[in-house]
C-alpha positions in Angstrom: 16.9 48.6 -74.4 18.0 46.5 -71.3 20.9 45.9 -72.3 21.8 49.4 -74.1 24.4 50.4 -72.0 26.8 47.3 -72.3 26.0 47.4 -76.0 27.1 50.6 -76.1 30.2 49.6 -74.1 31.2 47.1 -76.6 29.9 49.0 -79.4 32.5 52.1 -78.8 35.3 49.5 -78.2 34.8 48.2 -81.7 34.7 51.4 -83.4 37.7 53.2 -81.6 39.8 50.2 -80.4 41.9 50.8 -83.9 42.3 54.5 -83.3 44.0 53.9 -79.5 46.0 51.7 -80.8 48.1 54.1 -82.7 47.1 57.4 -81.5 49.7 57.6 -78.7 52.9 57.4 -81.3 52.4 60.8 -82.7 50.1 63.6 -81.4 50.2 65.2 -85.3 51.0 62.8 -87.6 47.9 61.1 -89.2 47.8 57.3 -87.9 48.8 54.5 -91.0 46.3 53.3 -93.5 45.0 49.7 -91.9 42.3 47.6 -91.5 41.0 46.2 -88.1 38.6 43.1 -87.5 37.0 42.6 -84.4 35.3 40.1 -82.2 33.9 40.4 -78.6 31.7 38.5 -75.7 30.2 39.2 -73.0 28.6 36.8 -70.3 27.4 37.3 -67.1 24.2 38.4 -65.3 21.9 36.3 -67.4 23.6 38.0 -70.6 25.2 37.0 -73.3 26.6 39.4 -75.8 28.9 38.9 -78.9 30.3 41.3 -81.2 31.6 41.7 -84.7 33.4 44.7 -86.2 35.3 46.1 -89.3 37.0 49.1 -89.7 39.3 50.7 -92.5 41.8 53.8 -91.4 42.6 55.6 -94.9 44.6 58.5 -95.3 44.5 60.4 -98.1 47.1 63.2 -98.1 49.5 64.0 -95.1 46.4 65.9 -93.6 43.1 64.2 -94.3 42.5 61.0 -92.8 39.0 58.7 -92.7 37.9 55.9 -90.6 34.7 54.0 -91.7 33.5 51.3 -88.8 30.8 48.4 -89.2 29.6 46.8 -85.8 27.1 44.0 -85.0 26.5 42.8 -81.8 23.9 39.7 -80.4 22.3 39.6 -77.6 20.3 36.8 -75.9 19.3 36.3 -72.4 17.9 39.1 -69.9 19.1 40.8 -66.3 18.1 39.6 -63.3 16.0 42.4 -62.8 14.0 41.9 -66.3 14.0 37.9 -66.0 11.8 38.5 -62.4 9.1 39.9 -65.0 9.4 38.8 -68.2 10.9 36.0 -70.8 14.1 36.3 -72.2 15.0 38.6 -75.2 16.7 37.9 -78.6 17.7 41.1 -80.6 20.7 42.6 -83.2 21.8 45.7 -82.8 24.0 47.3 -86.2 26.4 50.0 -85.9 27.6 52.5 -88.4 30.3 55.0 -87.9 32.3 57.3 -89.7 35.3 59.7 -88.7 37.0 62.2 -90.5 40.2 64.2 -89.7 41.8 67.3 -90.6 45.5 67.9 -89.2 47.2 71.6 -89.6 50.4 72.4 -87.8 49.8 71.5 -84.2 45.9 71.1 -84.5 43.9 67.9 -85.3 40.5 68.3 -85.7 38.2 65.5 -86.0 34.1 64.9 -86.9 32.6 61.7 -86.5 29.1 60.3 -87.3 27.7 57.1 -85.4 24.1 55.4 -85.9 22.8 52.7 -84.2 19.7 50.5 -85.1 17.8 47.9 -83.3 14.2 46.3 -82.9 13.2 48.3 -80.0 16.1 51.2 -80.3 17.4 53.9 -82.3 20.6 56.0 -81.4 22.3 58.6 -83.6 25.2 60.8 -82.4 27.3 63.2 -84.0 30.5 64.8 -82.6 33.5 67.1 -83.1 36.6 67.6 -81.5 39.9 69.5 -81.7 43.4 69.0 -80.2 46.1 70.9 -80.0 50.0 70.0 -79.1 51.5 73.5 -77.3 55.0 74.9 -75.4 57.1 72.4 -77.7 54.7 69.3 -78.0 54.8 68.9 -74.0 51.3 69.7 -73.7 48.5 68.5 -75.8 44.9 70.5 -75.3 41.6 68.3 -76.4 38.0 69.6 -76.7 35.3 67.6 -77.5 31.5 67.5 -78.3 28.9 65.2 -78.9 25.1 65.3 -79.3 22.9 61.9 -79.6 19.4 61.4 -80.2 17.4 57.8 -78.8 14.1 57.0 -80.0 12.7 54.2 -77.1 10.5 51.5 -77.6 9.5 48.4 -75.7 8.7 45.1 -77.3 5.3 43.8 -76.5 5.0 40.7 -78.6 8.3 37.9 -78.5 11.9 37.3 -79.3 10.4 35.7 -82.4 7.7 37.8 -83.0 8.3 40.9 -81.7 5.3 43.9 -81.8 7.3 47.4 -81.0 5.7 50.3 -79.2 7.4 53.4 -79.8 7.5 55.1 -76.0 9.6 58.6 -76.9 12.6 60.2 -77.1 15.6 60.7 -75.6 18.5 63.3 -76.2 21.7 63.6 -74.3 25.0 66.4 -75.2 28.4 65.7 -73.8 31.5 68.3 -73.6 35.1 67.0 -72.7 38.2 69.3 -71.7 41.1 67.1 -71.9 44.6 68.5 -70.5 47.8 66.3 -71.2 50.9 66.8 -69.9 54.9 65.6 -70.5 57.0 66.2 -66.8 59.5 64.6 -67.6 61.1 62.2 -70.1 59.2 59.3 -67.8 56.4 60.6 -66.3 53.2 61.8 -68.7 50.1 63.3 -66.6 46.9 64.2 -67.3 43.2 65.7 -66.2 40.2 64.9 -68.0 36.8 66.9 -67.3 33.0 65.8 -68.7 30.1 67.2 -68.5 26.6 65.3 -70.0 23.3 66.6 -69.7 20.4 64.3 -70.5 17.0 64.6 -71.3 13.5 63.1 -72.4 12.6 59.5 -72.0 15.1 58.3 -70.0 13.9 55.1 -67.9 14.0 51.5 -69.4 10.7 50.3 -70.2 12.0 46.6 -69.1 12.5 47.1 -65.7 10.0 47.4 -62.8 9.8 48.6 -59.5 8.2 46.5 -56.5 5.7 47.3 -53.8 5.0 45.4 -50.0 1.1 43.5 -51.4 0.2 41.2 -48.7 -2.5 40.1 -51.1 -0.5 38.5 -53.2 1.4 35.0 -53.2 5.2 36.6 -53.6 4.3 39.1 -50.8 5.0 42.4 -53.3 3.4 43.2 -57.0 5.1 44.8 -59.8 4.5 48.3 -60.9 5.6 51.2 -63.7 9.0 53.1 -63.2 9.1 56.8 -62.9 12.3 58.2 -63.6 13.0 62.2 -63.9 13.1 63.7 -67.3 16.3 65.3 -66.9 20.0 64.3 -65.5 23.4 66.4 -65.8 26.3 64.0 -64.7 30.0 65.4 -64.2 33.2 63.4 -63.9 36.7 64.0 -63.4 39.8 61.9 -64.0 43.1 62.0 -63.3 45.6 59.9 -64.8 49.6 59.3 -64.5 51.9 57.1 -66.6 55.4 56.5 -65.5 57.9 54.9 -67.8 60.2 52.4 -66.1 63.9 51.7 -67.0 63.4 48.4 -68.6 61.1 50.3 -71.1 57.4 48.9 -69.3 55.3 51.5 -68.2 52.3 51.9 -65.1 49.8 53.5 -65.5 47.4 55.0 -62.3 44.2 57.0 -62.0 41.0 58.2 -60.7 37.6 59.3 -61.3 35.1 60.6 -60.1 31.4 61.0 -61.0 28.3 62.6 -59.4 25.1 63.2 -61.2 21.7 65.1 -60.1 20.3 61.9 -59.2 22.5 62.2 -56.6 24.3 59.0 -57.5 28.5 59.4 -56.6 30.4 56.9 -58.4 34.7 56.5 -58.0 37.0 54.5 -59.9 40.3 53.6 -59.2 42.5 51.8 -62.0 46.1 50.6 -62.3 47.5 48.9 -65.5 51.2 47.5 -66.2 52.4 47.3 -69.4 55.2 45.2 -70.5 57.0 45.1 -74.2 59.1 41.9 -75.2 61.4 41.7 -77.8 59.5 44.5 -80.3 57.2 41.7 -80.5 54.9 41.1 -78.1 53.1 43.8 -75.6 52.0 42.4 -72.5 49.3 44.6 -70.0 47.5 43.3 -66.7 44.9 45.7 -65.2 42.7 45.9 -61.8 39.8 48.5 -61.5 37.5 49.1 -58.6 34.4 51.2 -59.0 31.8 51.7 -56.4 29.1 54.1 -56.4 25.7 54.8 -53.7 22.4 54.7 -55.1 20.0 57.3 -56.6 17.8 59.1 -54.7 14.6 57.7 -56.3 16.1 54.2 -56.4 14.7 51.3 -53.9 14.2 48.1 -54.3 11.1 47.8 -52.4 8.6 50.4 -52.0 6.1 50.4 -49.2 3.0 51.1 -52.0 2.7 52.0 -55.5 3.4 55.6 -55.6 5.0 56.0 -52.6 7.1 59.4 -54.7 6.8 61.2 -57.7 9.8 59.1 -58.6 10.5 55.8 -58.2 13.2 53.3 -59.7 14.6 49.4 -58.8 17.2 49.6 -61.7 19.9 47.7 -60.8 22.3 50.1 -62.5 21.1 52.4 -60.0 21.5 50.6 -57.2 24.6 51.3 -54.1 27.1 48.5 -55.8 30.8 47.8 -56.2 32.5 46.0 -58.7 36.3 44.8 -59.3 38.0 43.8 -62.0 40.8 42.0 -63.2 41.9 42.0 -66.9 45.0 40.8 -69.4 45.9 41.8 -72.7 49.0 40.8 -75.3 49.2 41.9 -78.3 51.5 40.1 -81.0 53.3 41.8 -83.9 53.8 39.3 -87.0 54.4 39.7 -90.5 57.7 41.7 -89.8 58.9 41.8 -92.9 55.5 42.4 -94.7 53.1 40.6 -97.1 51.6 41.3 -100.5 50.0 45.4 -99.6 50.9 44.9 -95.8 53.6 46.3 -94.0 52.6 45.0 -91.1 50.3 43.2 -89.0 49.3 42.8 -85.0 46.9 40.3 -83.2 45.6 41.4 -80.0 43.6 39.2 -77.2 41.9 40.9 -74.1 40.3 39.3 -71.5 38.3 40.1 -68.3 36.9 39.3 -65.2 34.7 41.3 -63.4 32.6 40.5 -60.2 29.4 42.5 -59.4 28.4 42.8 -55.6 25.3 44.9 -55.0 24.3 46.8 -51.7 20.6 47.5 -51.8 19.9 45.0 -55.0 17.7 42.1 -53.6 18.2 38.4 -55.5 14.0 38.5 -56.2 13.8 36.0 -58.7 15.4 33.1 -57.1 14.6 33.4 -53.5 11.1 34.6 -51.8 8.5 33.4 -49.5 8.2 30.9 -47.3 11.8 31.2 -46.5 12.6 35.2 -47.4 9.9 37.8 -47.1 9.9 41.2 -48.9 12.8 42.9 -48.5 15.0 40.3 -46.9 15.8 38.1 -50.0 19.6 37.8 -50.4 21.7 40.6 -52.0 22.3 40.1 -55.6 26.0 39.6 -56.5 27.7 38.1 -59.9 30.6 37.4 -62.1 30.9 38.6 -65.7 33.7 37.6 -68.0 34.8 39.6 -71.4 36.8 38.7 -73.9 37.9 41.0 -77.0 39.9 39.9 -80.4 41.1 41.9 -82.9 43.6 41.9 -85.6 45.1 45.0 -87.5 47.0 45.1 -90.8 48.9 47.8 -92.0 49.3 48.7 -95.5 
């Protein structure tokens, strides 16, 4: 559960990372039959995360397509925040997916299944969504829905021998309005709108808050978050992507987020992309996201329930964080081999640095030297690195 929303990061990188790649050559053709493999790691923040995918694109006529996607990922280690509290956690998390699509005329419409299962977590989402190219394939129109269903637990026993408590239930919808636009032969632009309401258990039972306890050797004591049962966030992004002369492209945009927990969130992103020879694809990126905190977040309370609610997640926590990232992707077998017409290998990597506001370092700094509430701020560098290979047949 700590660790459920970089897993789910990962995990929807795995299962779409083959559709991206070829969705952008055609807005109503059906992408080629292929077959992707997939390998990804995470580590940083006490974490370590690797992934393993499959996936198989098959089209069946010129208007029915299907995408089946496999996804494992390990994780081992804890947060910062958890590791102030408890041991370190092993755990597997599998992922099953399956897309189908339905293209007619200008239309695409698209349903898609995903479950996820692990010790302590179960996650099911279903989704639909329709596109449609108008005014002479300049402008492409994209709806989307998706509803997903958590059940939460918390482990109790040990990596090894792990006894599950079943807390409750979570449930979360999301609707997307997705406007794209063609100004002119080198400039594409676009708006993207989401909405996501949330509801039911929605805290992580890993993670604590902490209250001033002079009666104590650390100074503070540990108690039980208390998160709202409800959240609505809503985001908006704008995106540009200019084509140079020497057939590269930039790409620039910006969102921005603000929930009812009163967290505000901004990204910025700008990506290069470069093509060599109709062989290689080159792409550097920098992002910088920063958001303020929640209103029920702090990361030291002056007593147990001090509010109704209370949180010390770092994910809510004031933070910003950069990042710097690479990608090239290689097309070989040009001329085919055996049922493949062709083939590409792509490597990704990242660095991103973490530098929190109102996030205190609690677990390796404390009394004598730093009372409550005057420990250093927590900052950190994660790396990422993403393989896949895709064969065309």
């Amino acid at each position: 559960m700590k660790v459920a929303a970089v897993q789910r990061i990962l995990g929807r990188v795995a299962a779409v990372v083959a559709l991206l790649l070829l969705r952008a050559t055609c807005a109503d053709v059906l992408p080629d039959d292929r077959a992707d493999i997939f390998y990804s790691k995470y580590s940083g923040g006490g974490m370590d995360i690797t992934g393993e995918s499959a996936a198989v694109n098959k089209k069946f006529t010129e208007n029915i397509a299907a995408q089946v996607n496999y996804f494992v990922d390990h994780v081992s280690g804890a947060s910062i925040d958890v590791l102030s509290q408890a041991s370190q956690i092993r755990d597997e998390r599998i992922q099953k997916s399956a897309t189908l699509e339905f293209v007619h005329d200008k239309t695409t419409y698209t349903a898609s299944y995903s479950g996820s299962v692990e010790r302590d977590y179960r996650s099911d989402t279903a989704s639909i969504a329709m596109k449609q190219d108008m005014f002479g394939d300049l402008t492409t129109l994209s709806l989307a829905f998706a509803n997903t269903v958590d059940k939460v637990g918390e482990n109790n026993g040990t990596a090894w021998v792990p006894i599950i408590t079943w807390l409750g239930h979570a449930q979360s919808r999301s609707y997307d309005i997705d406007w794209s636009q063609i100004l002119t032969k080198n400039l594409i632009a676009g708006v993207n709108f989401n909405v996501i309401t949330d509801w039911g258990y929605l805290m992580n039972p890993y993670r604590s808050i902490r209250y001033l306890d002079a009666g104590t050797p650390k100074g503070y004591s540990l108690g039980s978050q208390v998160y709202p049962d409800t959240r609505t966030s809503t985001a908006v992004q704008l995106e540009a992507k200019y084509f140079l002369p020497y057939r590269a492209a930039i790409t620039g945009s910006f969102r921005y987020f603000q929930d009812t927990w009163s967290i505000v969130g901004k990204t910025f992103e700008l990506d290069y992309t470069h093509p060599i020879s109709n062989v290689w694809i080159l792409e550097g990126r920098f992002r910088y996201y920063t958001q303020n905190n929640a209103n029920f977040y702090s990361d030291l309370f002056q007593y147990a329930d001090e509010f109704e609610f209370e949180g010390r997640d770092q994910d809510l926590a004031a933070q910003d964080n950069y990042t710097i990232g690479a990608k090239a992707t290689y097309a070989f077998l040009p001329n085919g081999w055996k049922i493949f017409k062709r083939a590409t290998v792509t490597f990704d990597a990242s660095r991103i640095a973490f530098h929190y506001k109102d996030f205190r370092n609690i677990k390796d700094y404390g009394l004598p030297q730093y009372p409550p509430g005057t420990e250093p701020l927590y900052q950190f560098n994660a790396t990422v690195y993403q393989i896949y290979m895709s064969m065309f047949f």
